[in-house]
N, CA, C and O atoms as CSV, one atom per row, in Angstrom:
chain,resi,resn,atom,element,x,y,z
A,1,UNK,N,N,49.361,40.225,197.504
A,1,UNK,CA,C,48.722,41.485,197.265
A,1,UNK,C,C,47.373,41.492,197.960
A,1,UNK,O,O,46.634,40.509,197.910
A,2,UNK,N,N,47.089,42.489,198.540
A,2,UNK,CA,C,45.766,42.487,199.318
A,2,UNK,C,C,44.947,44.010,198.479
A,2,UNK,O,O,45.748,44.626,197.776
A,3,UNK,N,N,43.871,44.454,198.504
A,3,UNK,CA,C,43.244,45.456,197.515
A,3,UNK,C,C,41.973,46.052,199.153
A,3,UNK,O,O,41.140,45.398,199.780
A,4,UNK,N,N,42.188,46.748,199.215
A,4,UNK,CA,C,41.102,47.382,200.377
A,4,UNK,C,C,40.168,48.432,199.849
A,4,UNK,O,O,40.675,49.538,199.664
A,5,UNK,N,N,38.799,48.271,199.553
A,5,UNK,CA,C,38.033,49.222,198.622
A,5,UNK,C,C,37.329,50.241,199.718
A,5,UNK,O,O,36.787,49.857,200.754
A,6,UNK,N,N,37.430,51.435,199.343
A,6,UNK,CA,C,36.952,52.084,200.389
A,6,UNK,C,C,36.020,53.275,199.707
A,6,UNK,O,O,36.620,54.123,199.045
A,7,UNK,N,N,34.304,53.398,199.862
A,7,UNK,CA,C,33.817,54.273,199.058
A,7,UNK,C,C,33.507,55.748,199.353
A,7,UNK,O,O,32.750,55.840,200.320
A,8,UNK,N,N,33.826,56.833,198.866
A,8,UNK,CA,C,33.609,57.420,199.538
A,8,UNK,C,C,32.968,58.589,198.478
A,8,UNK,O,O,33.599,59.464,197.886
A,9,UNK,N,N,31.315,58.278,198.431
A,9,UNK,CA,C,30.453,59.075,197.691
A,9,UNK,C,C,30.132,58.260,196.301
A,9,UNK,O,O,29.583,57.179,196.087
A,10,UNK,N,N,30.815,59.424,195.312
A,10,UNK,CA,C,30.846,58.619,194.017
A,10,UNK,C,C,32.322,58.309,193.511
A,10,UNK,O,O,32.682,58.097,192.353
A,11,UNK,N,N,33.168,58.338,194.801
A,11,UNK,CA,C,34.658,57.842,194.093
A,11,UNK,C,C,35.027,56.651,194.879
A,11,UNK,O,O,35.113,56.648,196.107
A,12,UNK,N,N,35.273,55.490,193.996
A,12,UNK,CA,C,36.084,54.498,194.728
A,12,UNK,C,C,37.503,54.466,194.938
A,12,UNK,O,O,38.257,54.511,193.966
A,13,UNK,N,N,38.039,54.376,196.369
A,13,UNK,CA,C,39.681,54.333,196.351
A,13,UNK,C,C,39.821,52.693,196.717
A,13,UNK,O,O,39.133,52.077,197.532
A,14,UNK,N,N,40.783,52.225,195.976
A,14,UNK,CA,C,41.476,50.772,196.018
A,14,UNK,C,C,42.996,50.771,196.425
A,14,UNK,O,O,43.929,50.720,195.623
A,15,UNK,N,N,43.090,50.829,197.633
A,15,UNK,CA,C,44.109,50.851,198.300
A,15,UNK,C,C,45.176,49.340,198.189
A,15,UNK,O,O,45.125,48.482,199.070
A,16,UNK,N,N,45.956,49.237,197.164
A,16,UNK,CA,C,46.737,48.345,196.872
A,16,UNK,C,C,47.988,48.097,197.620
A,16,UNK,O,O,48.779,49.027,197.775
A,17,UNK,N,N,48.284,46.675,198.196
A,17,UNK,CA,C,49.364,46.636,199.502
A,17,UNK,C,C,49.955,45.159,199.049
A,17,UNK,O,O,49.299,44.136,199.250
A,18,UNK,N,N,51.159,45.143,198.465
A,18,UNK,CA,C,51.986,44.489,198.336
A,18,UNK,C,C,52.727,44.337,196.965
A,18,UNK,O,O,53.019,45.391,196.401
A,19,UNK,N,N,53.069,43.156,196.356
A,19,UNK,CA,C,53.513,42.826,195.177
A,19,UNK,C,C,52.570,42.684,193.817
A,19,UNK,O,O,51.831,41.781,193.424
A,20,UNK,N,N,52.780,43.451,193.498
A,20,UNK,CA,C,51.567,42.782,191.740
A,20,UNK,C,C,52.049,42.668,190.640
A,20,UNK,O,O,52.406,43.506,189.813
A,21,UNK,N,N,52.051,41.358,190.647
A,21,UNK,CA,C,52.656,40.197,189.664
A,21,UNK,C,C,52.006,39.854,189.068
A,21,UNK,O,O,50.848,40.224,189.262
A,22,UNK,N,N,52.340,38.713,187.691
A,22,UNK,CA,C,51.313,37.906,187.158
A,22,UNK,C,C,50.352,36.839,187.563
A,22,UNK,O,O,49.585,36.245,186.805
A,23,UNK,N,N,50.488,36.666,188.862
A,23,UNK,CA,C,49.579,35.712,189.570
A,23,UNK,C,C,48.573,36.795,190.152
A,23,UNK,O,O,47.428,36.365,190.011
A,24,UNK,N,N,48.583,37.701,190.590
A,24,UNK,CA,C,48.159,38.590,191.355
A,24,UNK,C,C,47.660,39.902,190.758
A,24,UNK,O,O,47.158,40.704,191.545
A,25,UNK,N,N,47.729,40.196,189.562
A,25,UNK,CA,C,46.863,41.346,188.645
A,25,UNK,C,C,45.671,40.982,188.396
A,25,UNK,O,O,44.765,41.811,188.301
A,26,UNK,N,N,45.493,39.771,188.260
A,26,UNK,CA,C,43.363,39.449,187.397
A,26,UNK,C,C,42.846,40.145,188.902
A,26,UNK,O,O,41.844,40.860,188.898
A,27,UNK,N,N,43.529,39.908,190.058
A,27,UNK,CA,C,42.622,40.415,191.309
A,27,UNK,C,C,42.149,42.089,190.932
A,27,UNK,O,O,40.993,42.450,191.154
A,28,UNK,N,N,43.059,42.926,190.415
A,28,UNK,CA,C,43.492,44.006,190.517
A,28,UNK,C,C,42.410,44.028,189.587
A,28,UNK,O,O,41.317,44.318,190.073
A,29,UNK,N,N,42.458,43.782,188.323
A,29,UNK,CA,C,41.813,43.921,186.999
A,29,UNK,C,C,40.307,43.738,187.137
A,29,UNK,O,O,39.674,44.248,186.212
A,30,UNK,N,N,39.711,43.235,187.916
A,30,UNK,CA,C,38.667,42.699,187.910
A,30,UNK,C,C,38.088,43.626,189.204
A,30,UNK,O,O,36.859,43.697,189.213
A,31,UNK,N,N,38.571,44.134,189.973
A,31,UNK,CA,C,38.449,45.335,190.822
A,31,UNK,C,C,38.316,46.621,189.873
A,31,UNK,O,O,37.253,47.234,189.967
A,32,UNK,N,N,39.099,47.011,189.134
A,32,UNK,CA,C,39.308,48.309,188.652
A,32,UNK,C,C,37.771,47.918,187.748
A,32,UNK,O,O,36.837,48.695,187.945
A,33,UNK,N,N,37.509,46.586,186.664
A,33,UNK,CA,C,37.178,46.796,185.800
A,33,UNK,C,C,35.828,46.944,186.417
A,33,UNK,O,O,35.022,47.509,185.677
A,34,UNK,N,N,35.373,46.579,187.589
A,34,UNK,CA,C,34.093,45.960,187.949
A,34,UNK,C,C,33.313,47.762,188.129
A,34,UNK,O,O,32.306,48.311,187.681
A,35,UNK,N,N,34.338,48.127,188.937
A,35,UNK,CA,C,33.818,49.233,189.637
A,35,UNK,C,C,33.547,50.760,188.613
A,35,UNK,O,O,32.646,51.566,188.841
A,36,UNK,N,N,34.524,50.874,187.529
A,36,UNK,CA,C,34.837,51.056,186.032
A,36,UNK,C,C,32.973,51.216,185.628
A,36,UNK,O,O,32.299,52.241,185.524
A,37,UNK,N,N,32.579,49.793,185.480
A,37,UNK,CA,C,31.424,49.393,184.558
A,37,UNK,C,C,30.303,49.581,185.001
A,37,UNK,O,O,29.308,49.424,184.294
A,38,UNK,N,N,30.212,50.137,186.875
A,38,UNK,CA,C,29.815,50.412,187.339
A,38,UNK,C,C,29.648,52.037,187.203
A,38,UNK,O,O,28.650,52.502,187.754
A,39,UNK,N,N,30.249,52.665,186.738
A,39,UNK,CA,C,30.369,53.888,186.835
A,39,UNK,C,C,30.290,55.337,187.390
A,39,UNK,O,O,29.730,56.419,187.211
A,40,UNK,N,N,31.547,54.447,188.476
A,40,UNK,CA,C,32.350,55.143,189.289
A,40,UNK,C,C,33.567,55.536,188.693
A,40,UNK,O,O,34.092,55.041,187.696
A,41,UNK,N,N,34.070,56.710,189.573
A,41,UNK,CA,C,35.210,57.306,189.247
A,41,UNK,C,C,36.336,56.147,190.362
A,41,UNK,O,O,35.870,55.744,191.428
A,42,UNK,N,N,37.461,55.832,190.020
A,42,UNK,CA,C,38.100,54.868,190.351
A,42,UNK,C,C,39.791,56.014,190.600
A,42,UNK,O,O,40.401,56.815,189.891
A,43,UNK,N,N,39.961,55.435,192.058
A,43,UNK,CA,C,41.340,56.249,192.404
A,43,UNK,C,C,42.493,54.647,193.225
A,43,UNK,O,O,42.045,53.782,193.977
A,44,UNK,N,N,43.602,54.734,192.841
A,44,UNK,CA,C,44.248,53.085,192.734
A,44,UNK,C,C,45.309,53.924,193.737
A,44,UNK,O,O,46.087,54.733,193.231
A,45,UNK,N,N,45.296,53.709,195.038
A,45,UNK,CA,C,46.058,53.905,195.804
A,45,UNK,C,C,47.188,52.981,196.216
A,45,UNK,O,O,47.077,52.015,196.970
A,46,UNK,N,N,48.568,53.518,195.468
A,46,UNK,CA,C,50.029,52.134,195.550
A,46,UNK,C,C,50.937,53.029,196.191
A,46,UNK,O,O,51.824,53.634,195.589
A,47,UNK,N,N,50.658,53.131,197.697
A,47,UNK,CA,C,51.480,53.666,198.486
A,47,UNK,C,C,52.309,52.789,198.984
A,47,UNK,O,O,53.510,52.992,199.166
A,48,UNK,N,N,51.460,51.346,199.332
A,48,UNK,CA,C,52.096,50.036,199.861
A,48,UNK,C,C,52.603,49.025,198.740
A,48,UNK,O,O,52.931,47.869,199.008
A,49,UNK,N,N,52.640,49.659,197.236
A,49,UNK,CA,C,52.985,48.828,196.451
A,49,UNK,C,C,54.801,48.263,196.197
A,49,UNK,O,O,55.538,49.005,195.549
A,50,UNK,N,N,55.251,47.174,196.668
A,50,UNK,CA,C,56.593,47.291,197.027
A,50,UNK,C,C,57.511,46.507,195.100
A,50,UNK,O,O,58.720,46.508,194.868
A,51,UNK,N,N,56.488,46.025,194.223
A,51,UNK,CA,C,56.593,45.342,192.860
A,51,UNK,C,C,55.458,45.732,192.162
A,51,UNK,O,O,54.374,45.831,192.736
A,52,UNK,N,N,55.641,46.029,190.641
A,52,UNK,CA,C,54.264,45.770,189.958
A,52,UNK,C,C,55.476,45.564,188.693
A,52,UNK,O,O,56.539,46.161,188.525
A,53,UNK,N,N,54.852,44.506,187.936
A,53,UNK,CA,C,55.325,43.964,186.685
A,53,UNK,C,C,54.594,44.213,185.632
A,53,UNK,O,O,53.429,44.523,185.881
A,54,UNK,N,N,54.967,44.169,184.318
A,54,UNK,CA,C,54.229,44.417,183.148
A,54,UNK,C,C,52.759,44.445,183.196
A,54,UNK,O,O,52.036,45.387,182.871
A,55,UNK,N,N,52.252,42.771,183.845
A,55,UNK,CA,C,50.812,42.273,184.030
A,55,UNK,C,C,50.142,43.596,184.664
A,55,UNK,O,O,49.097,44.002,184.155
A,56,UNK,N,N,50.752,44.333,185.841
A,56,UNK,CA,C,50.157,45.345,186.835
A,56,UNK,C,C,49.628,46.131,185.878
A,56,UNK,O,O,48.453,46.270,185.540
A,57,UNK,N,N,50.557,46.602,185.499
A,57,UNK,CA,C,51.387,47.978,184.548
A,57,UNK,C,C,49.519,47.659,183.581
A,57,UNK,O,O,48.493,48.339,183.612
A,58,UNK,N,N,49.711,46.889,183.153
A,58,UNK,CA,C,48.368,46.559,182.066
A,58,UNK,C,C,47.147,46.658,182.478
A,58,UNK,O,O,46.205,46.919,181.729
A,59,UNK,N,N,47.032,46.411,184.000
A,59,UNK,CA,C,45.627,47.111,184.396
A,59,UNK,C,C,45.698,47.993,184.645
A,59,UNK,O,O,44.553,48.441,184.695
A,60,UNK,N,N,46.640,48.982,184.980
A,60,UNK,CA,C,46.235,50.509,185.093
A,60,UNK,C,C,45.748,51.276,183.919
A,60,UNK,O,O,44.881,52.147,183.997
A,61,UNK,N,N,46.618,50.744,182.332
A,61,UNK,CA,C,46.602,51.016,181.195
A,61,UNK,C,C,44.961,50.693,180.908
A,61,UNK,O,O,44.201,51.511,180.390
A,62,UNK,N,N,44.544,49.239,181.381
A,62,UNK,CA,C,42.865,48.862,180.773
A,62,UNK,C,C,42.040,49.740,181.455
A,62,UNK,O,O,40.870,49.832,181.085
A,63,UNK,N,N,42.527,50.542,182.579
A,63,UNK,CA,C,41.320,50.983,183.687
A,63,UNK,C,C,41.353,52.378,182.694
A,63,UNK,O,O,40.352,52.775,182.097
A,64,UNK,N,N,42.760,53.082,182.626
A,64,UNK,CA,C,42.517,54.516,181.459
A,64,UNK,C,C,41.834,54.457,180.545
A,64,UNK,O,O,41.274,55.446,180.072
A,65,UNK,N,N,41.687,52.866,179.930
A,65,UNK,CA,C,40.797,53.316,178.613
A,65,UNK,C,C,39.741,53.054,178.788
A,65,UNK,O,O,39.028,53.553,177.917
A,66,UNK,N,N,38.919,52.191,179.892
A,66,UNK,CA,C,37.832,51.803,180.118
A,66,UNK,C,C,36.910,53.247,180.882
A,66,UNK,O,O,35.713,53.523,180.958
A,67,UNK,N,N,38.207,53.938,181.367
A,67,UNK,CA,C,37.749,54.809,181.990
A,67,UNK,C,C,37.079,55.810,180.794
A,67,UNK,O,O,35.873,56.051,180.743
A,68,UNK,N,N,37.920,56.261,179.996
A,68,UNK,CA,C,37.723,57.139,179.045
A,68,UNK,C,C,36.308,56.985,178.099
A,68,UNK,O,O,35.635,57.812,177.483
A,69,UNK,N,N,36.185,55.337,178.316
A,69,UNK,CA,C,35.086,54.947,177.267
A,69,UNK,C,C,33.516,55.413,177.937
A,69,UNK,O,O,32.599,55.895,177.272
A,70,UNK,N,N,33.484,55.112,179.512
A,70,UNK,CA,C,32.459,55.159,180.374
A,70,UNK,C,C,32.459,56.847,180.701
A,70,UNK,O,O,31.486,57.222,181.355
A,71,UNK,N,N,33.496,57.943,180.292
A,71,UNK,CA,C,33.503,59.231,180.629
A,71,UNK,C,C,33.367,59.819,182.663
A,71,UNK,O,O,32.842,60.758,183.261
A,72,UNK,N,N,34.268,58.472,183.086
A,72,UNK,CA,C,34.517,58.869,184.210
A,72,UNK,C,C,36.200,58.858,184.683
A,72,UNK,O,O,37.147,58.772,183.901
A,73,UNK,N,N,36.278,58.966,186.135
A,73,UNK,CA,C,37.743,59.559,186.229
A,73,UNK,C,C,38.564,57.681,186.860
A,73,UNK,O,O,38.040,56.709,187.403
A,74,UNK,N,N,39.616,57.895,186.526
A,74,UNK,CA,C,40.363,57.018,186.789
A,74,UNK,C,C,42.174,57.623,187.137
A,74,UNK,O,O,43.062,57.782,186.299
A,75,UNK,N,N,42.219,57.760,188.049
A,75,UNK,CA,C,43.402,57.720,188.807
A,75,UNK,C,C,44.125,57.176,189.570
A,75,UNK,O,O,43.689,56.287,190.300
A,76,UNK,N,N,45.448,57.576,189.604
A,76,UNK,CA,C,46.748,56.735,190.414
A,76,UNK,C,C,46.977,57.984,191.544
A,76,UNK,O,O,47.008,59.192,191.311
A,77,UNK,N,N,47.138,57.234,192.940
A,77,UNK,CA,C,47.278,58.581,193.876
A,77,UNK,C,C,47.938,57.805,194.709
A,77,UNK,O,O,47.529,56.701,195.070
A,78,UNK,N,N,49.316,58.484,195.175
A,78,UNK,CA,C,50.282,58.054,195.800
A,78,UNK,C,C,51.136,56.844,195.710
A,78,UNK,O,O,51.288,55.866,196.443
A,79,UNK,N,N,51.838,57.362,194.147
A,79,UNK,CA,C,52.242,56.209,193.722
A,79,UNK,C,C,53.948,56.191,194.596
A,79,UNK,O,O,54.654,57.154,194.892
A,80,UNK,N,N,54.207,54.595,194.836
A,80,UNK,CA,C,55.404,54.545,195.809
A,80,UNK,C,C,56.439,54.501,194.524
A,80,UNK,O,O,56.316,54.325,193.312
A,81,UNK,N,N,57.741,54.805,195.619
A,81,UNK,CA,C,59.011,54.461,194.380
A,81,UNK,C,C,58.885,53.924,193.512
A,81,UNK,O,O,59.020,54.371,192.373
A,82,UNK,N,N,58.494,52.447,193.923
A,82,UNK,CA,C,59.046,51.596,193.366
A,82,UNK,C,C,57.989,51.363,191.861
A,82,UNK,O,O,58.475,51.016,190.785
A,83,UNK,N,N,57.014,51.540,191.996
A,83,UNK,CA,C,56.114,51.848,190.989
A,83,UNK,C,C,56.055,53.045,189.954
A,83,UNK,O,O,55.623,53.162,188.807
A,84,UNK,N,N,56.791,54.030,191.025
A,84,UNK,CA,C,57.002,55.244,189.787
A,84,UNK,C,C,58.075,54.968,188.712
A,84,UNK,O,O,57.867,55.302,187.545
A,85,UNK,N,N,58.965,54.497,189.006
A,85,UNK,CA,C,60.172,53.805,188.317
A,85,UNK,C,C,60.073,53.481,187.253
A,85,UNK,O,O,60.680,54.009,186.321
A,86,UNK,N,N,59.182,52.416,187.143
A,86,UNK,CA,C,58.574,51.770,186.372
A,86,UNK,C,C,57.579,52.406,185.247
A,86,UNK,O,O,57.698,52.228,184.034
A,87,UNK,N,N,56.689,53.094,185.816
A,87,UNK,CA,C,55.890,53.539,185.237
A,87,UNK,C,C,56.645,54.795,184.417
A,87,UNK,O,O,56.183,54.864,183.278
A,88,UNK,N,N,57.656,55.789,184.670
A,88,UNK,CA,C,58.375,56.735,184.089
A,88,UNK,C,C,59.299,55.672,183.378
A,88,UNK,O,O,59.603,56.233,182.325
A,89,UNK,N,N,59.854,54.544,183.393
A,89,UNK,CA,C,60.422,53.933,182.147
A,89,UNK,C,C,59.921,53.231,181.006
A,89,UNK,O,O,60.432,52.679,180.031
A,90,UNK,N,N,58.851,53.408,181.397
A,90,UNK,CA,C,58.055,53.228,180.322
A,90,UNK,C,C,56.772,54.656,179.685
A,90,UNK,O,O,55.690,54.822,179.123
A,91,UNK,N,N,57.764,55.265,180.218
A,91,UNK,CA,C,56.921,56.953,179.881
A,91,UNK,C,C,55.729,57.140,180.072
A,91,UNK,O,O,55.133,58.099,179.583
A,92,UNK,N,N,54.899,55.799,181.201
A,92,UNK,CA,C,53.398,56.215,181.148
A,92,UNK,C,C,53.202,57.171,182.296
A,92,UNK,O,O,52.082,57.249,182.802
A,93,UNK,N,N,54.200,57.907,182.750
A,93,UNK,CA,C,54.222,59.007,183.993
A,93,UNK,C,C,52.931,59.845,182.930
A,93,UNK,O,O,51.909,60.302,183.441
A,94,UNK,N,N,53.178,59.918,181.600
A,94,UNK,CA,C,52.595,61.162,180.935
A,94,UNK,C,C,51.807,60.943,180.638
A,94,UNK,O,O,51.367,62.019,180.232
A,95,UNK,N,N,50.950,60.087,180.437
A,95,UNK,CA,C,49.974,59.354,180.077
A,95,UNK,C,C,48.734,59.263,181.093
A,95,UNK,O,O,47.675,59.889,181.119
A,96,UNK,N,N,49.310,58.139,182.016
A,96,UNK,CA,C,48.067,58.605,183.006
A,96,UNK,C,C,48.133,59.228,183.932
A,96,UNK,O,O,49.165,59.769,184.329
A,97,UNK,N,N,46.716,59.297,184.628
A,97,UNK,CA,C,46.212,60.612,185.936
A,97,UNK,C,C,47.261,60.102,187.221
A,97,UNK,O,O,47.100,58.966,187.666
A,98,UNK,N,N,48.210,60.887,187.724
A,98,UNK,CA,C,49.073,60.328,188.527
A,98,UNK,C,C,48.690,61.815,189.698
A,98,UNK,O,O,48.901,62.979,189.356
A,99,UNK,N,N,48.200,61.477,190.855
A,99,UNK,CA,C,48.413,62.644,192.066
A,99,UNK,C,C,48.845,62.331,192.927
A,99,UNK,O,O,49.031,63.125,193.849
């Protein structure tokens, strides 16, 4: 998994490119959370995401609530197949900010 941060104003996009697994989410987590606490609005771009497993699945879930707590925006934008899948079987399509 590689994470490419790109700022642009007061929104950070984290352009996520490959597999995110349980070896490979604290990267993710510690990106979302950093920038989160920072308080920025945070946009998680998984266009190149080809796996994300439960572990993934759990930082998008920590970034919604961290987001909610700090009263900034946290979104998913251009989520690939293979991630939407996932994320609609576990019904969090409805849940979080998906564009």
């Amino acid at each position: 998994m590689d994470i490419q941060e790109n700022q642009d104003t007061d929104k950070m996009t984290l352009a996520v490119r490959g597999e995110v697994d349980l070896d490979k989410s604290p990267q993710l987590r510690s990106s979302i959370v950093s920038h989160l606490n920072e308080g920025k609005d945070v946009a998680v771009d998984l266009r190149e995401v080809s796996y994300m497993d439960s572990s993934g699945v759990s930082c998008l879930l920590e970034g919604m609530q961290l987001s909610k707590k700090k009263g900034v925006v946290f979104e998913l934008v251009n989520v690939s197949n293979a991630v939407m899948k996932v994320l609609e079987l576990a019904h969090l399509d409805k849940i979080l900010t998906i564009r």
